[in-house]
KEVEXBA-989880 format. One line per 10 residues: number of its first residue (from 1); their letters; for each residue x, y, z of C-alpha. Coordinates in Angstrom, 2 decimals, decimal comma, padded with zeros to 5 digits. Layout:
N
NUM) A) X/Y/Z | ...
//
This chain:
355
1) XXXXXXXXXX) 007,64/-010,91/002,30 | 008,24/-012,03/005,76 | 007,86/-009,80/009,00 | 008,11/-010,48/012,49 | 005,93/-011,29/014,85 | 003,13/-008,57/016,46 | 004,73/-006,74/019,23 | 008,49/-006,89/017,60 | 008,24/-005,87/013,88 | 010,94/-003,60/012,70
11) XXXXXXXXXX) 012,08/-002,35/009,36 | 015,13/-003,18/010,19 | 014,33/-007,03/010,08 | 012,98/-006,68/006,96 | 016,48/-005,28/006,11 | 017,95/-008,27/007,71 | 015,63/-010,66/005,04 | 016,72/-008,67/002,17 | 020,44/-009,50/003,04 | 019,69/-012,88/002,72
21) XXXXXXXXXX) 018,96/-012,18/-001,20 | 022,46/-010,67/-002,00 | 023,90/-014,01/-003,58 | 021,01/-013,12/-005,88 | 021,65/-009,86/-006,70 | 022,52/-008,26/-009,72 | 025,91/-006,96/-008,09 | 028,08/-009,15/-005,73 | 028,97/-009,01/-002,65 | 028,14/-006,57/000,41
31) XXXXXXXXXX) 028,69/-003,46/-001,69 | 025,75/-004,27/-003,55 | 023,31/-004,25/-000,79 | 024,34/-001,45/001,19 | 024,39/000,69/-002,24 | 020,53/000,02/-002,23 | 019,21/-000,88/001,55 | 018,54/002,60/002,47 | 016,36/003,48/-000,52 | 014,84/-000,59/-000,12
41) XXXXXXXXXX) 013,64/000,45/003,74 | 012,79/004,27/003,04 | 010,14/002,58/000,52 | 008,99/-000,64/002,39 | 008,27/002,30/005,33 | 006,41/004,39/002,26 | 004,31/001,40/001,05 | 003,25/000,84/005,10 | 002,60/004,52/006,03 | 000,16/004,57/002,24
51) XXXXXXXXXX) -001,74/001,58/003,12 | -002,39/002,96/006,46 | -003,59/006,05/004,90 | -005,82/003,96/002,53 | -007,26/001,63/005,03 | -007,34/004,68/007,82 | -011,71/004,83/007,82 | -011,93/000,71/007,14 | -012,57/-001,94/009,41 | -009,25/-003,38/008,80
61) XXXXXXXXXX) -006,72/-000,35/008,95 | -003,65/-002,23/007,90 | -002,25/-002,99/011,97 | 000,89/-003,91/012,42 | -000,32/-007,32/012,42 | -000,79/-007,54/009,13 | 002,41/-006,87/008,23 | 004,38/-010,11/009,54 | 001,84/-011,81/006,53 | 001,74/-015,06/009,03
71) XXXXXXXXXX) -000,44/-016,08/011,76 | 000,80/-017,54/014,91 | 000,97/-021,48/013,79 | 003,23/-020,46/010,94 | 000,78/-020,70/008,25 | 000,86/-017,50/005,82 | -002,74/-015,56/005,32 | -003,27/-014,88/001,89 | -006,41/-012,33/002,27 | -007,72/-009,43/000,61
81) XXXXXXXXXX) -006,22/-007,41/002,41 | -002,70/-009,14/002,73 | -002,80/-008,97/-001,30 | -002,45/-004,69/-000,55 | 000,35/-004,64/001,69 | 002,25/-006,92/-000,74 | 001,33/-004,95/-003,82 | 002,23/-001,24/-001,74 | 005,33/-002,78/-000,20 | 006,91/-003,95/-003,38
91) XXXXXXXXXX) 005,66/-000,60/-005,32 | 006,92/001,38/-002,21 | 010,47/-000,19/-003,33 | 010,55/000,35/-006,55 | 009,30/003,98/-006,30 | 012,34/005,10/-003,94 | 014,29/002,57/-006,10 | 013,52/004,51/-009,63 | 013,47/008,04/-008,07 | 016,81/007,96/-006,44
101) XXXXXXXXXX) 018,22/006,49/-009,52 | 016,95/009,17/-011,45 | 018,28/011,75/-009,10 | 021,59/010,44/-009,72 | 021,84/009,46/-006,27 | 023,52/006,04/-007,57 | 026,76/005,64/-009,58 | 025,72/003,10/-011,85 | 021,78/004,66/-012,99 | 020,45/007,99/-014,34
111) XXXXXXXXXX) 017,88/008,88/-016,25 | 016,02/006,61/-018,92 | 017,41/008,21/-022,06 | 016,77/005,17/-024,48 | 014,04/007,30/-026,56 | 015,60/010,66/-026,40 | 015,19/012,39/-030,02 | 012,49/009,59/-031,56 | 009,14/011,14/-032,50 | 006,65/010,15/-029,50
121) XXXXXXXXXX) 003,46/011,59/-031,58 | 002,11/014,41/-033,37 | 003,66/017,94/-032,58 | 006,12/015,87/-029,62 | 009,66/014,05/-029,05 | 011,25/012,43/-026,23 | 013,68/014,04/-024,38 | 014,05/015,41/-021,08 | 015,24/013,31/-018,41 | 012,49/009,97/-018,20
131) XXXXXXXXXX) 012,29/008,38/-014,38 | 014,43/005,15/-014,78 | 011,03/002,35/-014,06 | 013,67/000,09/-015,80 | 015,92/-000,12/-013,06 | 013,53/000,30/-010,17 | 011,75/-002,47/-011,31 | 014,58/-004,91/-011,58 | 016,32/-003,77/-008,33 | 012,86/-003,70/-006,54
141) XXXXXXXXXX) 011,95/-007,93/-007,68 | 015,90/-008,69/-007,41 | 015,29/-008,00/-003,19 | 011,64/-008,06/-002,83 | 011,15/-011,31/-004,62 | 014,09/-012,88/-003,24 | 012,35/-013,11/000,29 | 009,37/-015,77/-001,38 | 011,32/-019,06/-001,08 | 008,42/-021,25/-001,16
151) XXXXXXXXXX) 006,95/-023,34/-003,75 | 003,67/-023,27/-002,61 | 000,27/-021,64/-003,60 | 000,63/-019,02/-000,97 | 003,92/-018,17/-002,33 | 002,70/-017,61/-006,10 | -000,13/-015,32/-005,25 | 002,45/-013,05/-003,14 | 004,77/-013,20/-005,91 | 002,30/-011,92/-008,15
161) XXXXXXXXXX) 000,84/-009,51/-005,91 | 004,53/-008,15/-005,83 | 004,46/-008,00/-009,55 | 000,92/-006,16/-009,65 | 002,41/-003,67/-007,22 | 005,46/-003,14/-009,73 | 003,06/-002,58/-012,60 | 000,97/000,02/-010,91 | 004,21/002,28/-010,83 | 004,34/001,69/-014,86
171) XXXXXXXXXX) 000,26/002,29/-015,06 | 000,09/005,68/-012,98 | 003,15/007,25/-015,15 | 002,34/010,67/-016,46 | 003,93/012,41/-019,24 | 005,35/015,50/-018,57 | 006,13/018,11/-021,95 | 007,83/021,54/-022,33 | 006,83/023,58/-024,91 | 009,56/025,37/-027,92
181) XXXXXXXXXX) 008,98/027,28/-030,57 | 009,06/030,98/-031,49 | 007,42/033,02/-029,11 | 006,45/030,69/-027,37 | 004,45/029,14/-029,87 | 004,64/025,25/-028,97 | 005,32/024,49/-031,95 | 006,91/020,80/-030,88 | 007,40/019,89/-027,42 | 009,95/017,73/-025,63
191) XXXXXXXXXX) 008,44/015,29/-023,17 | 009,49/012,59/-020,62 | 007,71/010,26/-018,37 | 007,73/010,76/-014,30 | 006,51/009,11/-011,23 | 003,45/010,02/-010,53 | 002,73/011,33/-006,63 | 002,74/007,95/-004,35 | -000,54/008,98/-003,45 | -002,01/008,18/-006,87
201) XXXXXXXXXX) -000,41/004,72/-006,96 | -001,85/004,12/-003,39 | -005,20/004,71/-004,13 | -004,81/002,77/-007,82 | -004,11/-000,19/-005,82 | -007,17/000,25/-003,18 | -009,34/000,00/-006,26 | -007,46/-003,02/-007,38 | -007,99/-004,06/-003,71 | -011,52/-003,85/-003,55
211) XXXXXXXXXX) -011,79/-005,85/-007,35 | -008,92/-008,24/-005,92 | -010,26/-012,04/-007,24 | -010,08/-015,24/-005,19 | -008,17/-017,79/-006,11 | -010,13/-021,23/-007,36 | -007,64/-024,01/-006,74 | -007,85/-027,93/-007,29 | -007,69/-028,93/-003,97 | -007,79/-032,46/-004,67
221) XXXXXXXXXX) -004,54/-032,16/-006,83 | -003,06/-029,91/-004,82 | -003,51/-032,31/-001,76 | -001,74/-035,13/-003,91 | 001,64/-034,25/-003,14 | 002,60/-034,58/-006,61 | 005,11/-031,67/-007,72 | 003,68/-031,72/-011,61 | -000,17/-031,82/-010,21 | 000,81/-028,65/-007,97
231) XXXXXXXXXX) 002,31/-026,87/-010,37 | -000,64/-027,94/-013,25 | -002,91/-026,88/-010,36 | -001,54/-023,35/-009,96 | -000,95/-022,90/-013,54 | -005,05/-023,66/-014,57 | -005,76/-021,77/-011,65 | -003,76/-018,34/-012,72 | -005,06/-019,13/-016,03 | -007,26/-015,95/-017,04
241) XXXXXXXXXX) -006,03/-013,68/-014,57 | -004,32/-010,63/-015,62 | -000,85/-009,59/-013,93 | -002,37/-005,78/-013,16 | -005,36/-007,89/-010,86 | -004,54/-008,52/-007,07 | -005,36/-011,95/-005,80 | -005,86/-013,88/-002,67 | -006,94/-017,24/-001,16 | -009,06/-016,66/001,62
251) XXXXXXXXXX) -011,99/-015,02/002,58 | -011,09/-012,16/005,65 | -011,97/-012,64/008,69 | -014,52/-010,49/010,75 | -012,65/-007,29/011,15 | -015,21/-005,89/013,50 | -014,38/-008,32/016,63 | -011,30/-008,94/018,76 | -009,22/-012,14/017,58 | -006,04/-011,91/019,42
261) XXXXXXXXXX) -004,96/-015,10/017,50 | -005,16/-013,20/014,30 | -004,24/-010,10/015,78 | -006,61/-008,39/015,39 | -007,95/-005,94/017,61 | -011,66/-005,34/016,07 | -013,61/-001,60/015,75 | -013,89/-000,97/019,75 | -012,33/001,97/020,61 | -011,46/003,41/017,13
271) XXXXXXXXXX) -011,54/007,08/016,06 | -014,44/007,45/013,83 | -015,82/011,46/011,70 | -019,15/013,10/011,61 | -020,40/015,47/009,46 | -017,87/017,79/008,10 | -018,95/018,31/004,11 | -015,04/018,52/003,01 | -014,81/014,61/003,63 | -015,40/011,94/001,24
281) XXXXXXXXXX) -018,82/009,91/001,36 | -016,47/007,04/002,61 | -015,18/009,17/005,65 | -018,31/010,74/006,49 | -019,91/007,49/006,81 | -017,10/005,99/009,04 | -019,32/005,60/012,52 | -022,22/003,80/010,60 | -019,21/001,23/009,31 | -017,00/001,52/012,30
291) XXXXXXXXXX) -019,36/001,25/015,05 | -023,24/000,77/014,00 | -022,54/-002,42/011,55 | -020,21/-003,56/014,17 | -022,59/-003,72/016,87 | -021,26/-000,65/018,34 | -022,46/002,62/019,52 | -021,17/005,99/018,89 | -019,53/008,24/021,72 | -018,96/011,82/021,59
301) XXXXXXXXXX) -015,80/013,18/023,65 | -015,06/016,73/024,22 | -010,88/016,84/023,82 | -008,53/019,79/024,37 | -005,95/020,38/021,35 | -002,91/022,82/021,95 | -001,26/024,07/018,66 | 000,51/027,16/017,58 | -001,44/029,94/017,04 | -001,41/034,19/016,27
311) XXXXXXXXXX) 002,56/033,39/014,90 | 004,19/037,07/014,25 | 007,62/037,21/011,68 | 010,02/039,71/014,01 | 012,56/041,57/011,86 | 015,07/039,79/011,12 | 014,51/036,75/011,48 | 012,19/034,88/014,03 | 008,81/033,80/014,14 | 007,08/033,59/017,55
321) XXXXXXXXXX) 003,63/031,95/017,90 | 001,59/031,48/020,89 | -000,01/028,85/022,39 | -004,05/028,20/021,99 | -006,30/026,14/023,48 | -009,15/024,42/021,07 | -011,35/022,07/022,32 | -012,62/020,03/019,66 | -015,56/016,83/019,47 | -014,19/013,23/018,58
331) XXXXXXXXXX) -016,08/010,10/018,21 | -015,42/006,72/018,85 | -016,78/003,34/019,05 | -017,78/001,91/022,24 | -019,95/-001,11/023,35 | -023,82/-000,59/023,39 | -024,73/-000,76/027,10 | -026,20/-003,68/028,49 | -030,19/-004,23/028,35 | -030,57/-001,81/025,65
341) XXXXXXXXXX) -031,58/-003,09/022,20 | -031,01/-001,32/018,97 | -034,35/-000,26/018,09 | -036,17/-002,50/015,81 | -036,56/000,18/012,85 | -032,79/000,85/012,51 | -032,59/-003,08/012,20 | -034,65/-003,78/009,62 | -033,04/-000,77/007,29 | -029,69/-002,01/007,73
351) XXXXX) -030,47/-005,62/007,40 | -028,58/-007,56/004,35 | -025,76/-004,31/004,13 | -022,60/-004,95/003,30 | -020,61/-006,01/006,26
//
């Protein structure tokens, strides 16, 4: 998938890519892709506003940089973290794809009804009205797909990260049953299978993420030019790896520091949370990863929040609120000030962490 540069990306160049993929399609002509391009964007934009949700406490918080997949001499990354935003994008698409299809929201799709009345197990039968996967997958690699026109190495490990993105929809599927019977005995039940919440496939895919695998490739053959030695190269090298696994190529850089040429804007300045016991052991130890292993220090700011407050229903039928003032503590990451060392005990216990 191909984005943009930094300061100009837009959804709406995506849309422009996706065009060129229409002599592809599965339908000719114009009608095709205009029948589909609002549900295509609506879940690109999902997959992008998940994996910033994912990433929001990490070092790399999936920037808008990262979604133009290229760096500034042309050359594709193929990261860790570049294996995500393919996966999410590509599962974004063919979770709008498969729900508006199932919401009858297209002419030609509906609901998958290929099992309805076969026994599905003990006590249960399909029925219902099944979310169409089917044809959200096959729309959803018919435009996604169509934008990876190389031949290369870079190009197989975002196809397949586009593919392990599809088969997390299948994976976080839930079965859904309602119950018959006399008096409401549930005797047999009627069940179907629906998308699960995006959420869910989100964070299936950050733990995919974090077990992603590098790539070992024959650099030697690979460097021969030789069509049959790349493709015998790329073929041992996806040998053993499974199509649910996310890949990449090369190691990340050093999230913590300003690299414009990447960029990449580093950990100075970012938002991180202290100490509130509803948070998850990864969000409550933001600062230390944020700022401390980043050779940061921590800053406490005071800020003034205005929201809607004391709101009152008035017969019939208005609600009027008033305005309060709360002033609330924030923290963010700031550079340790000159001539002052961290002290010697807090380096030796986080020596050797993870960075």
């Amino acid at each position: 998938m191909h984005f943009l540069d930094v300061e100009m990306f837009d959804l709406t160049y995506f849309l422009c890519l996706l065009s060129r993929s229409a002599n592809n399609f599965l339908m000719t002509g114009p009608k095709a892709f205009l029948t589909y391009a609002s549900s295509v964007q609506m879940g690109a934009q999902s997959g992008i506003q998940e994996c910033k949700h994912q990433f929001g406490w990490d070092r790399w918080n999936c920037p808008e940089s990262a979604l133009q997949l290229s760096t500034h001499t042309g050359l594709r990354s193929a990261t860790r973290e570049t294996s995500y935003v393919h996966a999410i994008s590509a599962a974004g698409v063919m979770y709008t794809l498969t729900k508006n299809c199932s919401m009858g929201d297209f002419d030609n799709c509906g609901c998958d009804d290929s099992k309805i009345g076969q026994m599905g197990g003990r006590g249960w039968i399909w029925g219902g009205c099944s979310d169409n996967v089917m044809f959200g997958e096959k729309i959803s690699k018919q435009f996604v797909d169509a934008l990876e026109n190389g031949h290369d190495s870079r190009a197989a490990v975002n196809l397949h990260n586009n593919e392990a993105g599809r088969l997390a929809i299948k994976a976080t599927m839930r079965r859904a049953c309602k119950c018959h019977g006399v008096s409401g005995s549930c005797s047999i039940q009627t069940c179907w299978m629906q998308l699960p919440d995006f959420r869910s496939v989100g964070s299936y895919l950050k733990e995919k993420h974090e077990q992603a695998k590098k790539l070992q490739m024959d650099k030697r053959r690979m460097r021969a030019g030789n069509s049959a030695d790349n493709r015998g190269a790329l073929n041992d090298a996806f040998s053993g790896i499974r199509r649910t696994e996310l890949i990449y190529l090369e190691d990340s850089p050093n999230y913590c520091s300003k690299n414009l040429s990447l960029g990449l804007q580093g950990t100075e300045g970012r938002e991180c949370v202290k100490g509130d016991k509803n948070m998850t052991r990864w969000e409550r130890r933001s600062c230390r990863r944020l700022c401390n292993e980043c050779g940061l220090r921590v800053v406490e700011k005071r800020v003034e929040m205005v929201s809607s407050c004391n709101c009152k229903f008035h017969w019939c039928c208005t609600v009027k609120c008033e305005r309060c003032t709360q002033t609330v503590t924030k923290y963010y990451c700031a550079r340790r000030e000159r001539g002052r060392k961290p002290h010697n005990k807090t380096k030796r216990r986080h020596h050797g962490r993870r960075h």
